[in-house]
C-alpha positions as CSV (number, residue, x, y, z in Angstrom):
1,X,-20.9,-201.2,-117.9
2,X,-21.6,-203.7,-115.5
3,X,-19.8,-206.5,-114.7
4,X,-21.0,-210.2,-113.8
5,X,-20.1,-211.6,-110.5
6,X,-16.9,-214.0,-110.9
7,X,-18.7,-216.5,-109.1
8,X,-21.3,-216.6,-111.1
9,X,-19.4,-216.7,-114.4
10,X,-17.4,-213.8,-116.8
11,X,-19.0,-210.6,-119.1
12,X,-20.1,-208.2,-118.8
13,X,-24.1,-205.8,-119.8
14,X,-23.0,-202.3,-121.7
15,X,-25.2,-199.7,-122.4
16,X,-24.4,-197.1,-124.5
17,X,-26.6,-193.8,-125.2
18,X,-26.5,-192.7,-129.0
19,X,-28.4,-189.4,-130.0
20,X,-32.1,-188.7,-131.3
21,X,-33.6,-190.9,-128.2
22,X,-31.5,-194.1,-129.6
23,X,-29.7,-196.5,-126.9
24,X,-27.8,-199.5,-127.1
25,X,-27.7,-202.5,-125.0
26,X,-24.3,-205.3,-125.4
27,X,-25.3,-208.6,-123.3
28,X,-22.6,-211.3,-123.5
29,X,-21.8,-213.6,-120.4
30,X,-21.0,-217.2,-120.1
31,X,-22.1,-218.9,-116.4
32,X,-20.6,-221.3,-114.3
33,X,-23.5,-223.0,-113.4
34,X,-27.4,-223.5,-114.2
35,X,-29.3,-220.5,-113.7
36,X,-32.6,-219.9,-112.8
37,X,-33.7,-215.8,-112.7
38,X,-36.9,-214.6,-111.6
39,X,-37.5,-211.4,-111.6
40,X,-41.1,-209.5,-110.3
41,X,-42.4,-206.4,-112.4
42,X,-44.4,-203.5,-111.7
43,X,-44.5,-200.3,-114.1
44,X,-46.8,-197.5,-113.8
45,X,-46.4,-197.0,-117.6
46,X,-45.2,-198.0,-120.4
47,X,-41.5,-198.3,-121.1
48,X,-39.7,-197.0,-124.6
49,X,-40.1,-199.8,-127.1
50,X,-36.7,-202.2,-127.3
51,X,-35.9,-204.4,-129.2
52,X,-33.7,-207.6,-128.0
53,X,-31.6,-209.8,-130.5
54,X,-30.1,-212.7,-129.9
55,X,-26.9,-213.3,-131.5
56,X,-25.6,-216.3,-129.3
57,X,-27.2,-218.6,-126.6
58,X,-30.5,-220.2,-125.4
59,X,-32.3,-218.5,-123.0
60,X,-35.7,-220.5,-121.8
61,X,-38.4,-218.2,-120.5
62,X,-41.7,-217.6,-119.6
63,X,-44.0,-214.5,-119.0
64,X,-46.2,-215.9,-116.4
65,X,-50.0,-215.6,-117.3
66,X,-48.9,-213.8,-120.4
67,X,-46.8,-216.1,-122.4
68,X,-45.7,-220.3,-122.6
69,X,-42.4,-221.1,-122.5
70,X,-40.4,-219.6,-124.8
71,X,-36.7,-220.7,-126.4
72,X,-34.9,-217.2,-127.3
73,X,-32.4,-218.1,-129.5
74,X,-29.9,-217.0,-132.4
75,X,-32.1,-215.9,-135.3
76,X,-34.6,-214.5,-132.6
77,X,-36.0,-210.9,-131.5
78,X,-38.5,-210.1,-129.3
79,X,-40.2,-206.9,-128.5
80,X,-42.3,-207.4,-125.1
81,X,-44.5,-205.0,-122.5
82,X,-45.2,-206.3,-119.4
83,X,-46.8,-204.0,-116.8
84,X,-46.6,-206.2,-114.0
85,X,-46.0,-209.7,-113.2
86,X,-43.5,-212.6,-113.1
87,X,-40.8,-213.7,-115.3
88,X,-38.9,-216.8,-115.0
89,X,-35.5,-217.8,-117.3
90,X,-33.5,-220.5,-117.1
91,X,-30.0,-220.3,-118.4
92,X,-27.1,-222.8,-118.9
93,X,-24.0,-223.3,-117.8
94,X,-21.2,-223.1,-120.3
95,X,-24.0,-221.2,-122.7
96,X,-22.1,-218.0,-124.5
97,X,-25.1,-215.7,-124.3
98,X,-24.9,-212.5,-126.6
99,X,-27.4,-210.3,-127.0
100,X,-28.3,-206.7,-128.8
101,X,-31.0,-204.4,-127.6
102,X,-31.8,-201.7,-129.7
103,X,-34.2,-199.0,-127.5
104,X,-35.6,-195.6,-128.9
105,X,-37.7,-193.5,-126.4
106,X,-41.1,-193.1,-127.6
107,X,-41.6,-189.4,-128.9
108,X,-38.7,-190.2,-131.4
109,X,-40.6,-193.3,-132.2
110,X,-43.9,-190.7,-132.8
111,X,-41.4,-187.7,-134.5
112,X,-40.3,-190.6,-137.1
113,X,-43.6,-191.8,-138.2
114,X,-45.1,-188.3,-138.4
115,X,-47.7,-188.8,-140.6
116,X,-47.1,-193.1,-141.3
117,X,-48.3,-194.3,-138.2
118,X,-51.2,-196.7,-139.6
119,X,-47.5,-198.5,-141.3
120,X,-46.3,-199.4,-137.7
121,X,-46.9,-202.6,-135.9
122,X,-50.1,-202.1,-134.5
123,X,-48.3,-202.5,-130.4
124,X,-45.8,-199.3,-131.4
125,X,-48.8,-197.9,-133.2
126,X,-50.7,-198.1,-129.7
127,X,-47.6,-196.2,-127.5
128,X,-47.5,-193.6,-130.2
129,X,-50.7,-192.8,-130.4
130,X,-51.0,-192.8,-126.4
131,X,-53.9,-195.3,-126.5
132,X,-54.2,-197.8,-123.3
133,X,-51.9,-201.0,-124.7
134,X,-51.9,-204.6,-123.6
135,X,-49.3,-207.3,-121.9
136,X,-47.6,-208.6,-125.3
137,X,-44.5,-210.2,-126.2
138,X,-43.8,-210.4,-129.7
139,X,-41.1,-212.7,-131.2
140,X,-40.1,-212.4,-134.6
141,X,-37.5,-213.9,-136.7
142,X,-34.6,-212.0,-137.5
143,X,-33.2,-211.5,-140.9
144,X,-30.2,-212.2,-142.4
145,X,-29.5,-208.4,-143.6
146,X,-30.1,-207.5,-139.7
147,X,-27.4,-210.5,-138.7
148,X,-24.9,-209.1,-140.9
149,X,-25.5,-205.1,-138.6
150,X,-25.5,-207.2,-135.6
151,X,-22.3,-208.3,-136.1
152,X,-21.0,-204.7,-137.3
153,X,-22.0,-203.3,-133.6
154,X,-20.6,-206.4,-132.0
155,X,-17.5,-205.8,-134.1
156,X,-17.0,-201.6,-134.4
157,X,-13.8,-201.0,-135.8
158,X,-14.0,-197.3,-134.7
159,X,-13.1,-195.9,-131.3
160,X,-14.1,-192.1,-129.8
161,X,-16.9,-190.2,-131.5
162,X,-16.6,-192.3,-134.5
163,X,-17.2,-195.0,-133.1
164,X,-20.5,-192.9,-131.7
165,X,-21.6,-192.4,-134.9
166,X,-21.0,-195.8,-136.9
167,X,-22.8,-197.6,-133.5
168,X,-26.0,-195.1,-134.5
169,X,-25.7,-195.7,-137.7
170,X,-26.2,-199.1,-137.1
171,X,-28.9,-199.1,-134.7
172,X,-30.8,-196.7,-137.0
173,X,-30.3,-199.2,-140.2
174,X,-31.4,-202.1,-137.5
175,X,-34.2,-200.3,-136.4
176,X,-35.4,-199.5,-139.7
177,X,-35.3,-202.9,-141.4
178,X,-36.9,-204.4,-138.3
179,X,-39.6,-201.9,-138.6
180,X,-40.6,-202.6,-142.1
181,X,-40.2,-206.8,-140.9
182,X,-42.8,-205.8,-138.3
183,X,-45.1,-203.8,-140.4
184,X,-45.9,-206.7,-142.5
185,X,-49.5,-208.4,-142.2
186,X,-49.4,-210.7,-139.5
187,X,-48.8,-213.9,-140.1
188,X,-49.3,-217.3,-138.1
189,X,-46.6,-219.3,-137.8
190,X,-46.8,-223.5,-138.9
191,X,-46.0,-225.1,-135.2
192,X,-45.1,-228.9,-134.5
193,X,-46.6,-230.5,-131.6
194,X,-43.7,-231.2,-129.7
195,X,-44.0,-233.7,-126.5
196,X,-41.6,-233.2,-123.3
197,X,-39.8,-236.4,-124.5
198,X,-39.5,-234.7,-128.0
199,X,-38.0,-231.4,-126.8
200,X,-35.5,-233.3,-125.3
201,X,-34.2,-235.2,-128.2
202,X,-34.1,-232.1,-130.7
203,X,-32.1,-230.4,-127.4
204,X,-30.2,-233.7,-128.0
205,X,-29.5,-233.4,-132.1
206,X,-28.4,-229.6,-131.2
207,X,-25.7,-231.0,-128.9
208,X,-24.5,-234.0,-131.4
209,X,-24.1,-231.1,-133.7
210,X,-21.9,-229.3,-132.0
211,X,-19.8,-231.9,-131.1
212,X,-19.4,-232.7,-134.8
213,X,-18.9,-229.3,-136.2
214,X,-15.9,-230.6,-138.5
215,X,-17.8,-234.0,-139.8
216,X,-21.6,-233.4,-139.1
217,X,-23.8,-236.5,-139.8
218,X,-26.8,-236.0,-142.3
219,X,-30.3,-235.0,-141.2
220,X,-31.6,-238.6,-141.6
221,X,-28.3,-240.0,-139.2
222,X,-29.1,-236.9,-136.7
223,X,-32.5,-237.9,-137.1
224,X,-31.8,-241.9,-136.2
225,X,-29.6,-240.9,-133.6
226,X,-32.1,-239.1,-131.5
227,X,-34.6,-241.4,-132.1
228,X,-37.2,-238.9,-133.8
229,X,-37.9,-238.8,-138.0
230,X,-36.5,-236.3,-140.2
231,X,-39.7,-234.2,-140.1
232,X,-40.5,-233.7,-136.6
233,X,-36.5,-233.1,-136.0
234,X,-36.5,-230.6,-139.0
235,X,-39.8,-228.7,-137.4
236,X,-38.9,-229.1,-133.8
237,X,-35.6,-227.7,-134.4
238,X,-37.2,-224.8,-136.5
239,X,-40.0,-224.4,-133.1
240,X,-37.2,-224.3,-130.6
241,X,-34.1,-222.4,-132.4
242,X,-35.4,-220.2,-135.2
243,X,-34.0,-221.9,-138.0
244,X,-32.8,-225.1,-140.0
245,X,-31.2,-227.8,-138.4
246,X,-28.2,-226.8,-141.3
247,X,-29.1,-223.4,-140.7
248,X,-27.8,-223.9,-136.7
249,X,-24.8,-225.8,-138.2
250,X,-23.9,-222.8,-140.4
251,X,-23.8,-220.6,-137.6
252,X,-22.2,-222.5,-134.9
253,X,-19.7,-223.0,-137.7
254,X,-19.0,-219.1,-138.0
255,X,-19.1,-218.8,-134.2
256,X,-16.6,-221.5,-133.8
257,X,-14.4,-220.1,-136.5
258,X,-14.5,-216.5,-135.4
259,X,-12.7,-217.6,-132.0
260,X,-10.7,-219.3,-133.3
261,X,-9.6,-216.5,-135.1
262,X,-9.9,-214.2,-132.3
263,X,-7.4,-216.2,-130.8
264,X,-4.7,-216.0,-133.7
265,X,-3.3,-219.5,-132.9
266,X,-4.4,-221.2,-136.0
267,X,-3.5,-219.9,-140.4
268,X,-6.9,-219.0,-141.4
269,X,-6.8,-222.0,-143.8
270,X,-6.2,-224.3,-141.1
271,X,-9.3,-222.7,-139.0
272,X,-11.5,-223.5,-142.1
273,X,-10.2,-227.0,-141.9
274,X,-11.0,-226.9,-138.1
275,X,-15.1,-226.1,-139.0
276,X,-15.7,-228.2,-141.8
277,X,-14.3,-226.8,-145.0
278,X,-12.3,-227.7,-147.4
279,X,-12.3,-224.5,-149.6
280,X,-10.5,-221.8,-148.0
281,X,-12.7,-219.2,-150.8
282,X,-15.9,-221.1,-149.6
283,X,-15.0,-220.4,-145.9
284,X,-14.0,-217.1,-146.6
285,X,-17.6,-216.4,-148.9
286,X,-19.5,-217.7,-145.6
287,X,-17.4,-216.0,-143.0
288,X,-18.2,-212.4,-145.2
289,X,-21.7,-213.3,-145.7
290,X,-22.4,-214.2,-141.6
291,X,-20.5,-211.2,-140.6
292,X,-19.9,-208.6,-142.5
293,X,-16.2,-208.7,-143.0
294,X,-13.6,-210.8,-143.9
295,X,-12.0,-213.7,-141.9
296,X,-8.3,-211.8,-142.3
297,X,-10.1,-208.6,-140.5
298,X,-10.0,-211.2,-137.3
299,X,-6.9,-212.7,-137.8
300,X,-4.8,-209.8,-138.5
């Protein structure tokens, strides 16, 4: 485990070594302050594939001469090889960022697809079959099946070799429906031209939202607000966080509620209340569904 500096904020980075060539990485930190990290890399070759997910948190960043900026953010993966070269990301202050990194060292990768390896994506197909492979970065969306296993690892009930097993488990099942995500024809995503001025103001209608958790406004309000229409705000905020502009609500919702929870200060009806819902079985449905388990689990 390694710990972040206290005077650059509080978490920690875990890495945890499964069996059959599986390994799992745990990110979550909060900062103090703006960050800016740049970081300078030079491999020889090619890592073992590994896959990030981001649970919580915006991370800005930028693969430079490879890649634009990019927003990684909940509802996001990415599964990148860069043999050399420069990497900026900018992180903000007060930002809970959690992510999951699944990695499997390549000859596993080759020993599983014995005899399937025209069904991986074509980058994994290139490291297995040992042919020379490009600079890429590939970000893909992540699904809500893999959300729900995401939350099991970040949640493991189990302690001791148990708790060894269920964590491979999981990175197996995660690995496995990511794989057959992957495997699909390509497909290009529909972008929105997005101006400086425009980034800002959907940055703008993320941070109204979270404000208003409890009583958020409607899409064409959010829109007004922020001066933009209900269009460009619904595919700017799909270009920069991975999902809906209700979709973001839903989960910062869940988020919210979970510490809450955490924090066993509040009845679990009154921490429904607290995120916007009036139906303590419609919290509880949404709170299964988004993680897995039950709000009680959390509270008890």
């Amino acid at each position: 485990m390694y710990k972040l500096s206290e005077r650059l904020g509080q978490g920690s980075e875990r890495w945890i070594s499964l069996r059959n060539g599986l390994h799992l990485e745990i990110c979550d930190y909060q900062l103090w302050e703006d960050v800016t990290v740049s970081s300078q890399y030079c491999y020889e070759h090619p890592n073992n594939p590994c896959i990030s997910f981001v649970v919580s948190g915006t991370v800005r960043t930028i693969h430079h001469g490879l890649t634009d900026y990019t927003f990684e953010v909940p509802g996001k993966n990415h599964l990148e090889l860069v043999y050399e070269g420069r990497e900026t990301e900018d992180r903000l202050a007060g930002d809970r960022i959690t992510k999951v990194r699944v990695g499997l060292q390549t000859e596993t990768l080759r020993q599983m697809s014995c005899g399937s390896v025209s069904t991986l994506p074509k980058e994994l197909r290139w490291l297995v079959e040992e042919q020379e492979v490009p600079p890429f970065y590939r970000l893909e969306t992540t699904a809500p099946e893999m959300q729900v296993i995401l939350q099991q690892i970040l949640n493991c009930p189990y302690q001791d070799w148990t708790r060894q097993f269920y964590l491979e488990s999981k990175a197996l099942e995660l690995l496995i429906l990511w794989l057959a995500q992957a495997s699909k024809p390509d497909q290009v995503p529909e972008l929105c031209n997005l101006s400086s001025g425009d980034v800002e103001r959907v940055h703008q209608a993320k941070e109204i939202l979270m404000q208003q958790l409890e009583h958020p406004p409607s899409l064409m309000e959010l829109a007004r607000k922020v001066g933009l229409n209900d269009y460009k705000l619904k595919r700017g905020f799909r270009q920069l966080y991975g999902t809906t502009v209700f979709g973001y609500l839903h989960t910062q919702r869940m988020e919210k509620a979970r510490t809450l929870l955490t924090s066993r200060q509040m009845k679990i009806t009154e921490v429904a209340h607290a995120v916007g819902y009036a139906s303590l079985p419609s919290f509880s449905l949404a709170f299964r569904r988004q993680f897995g388990v039950s709000p009680r689990s959390y509270s008890a």
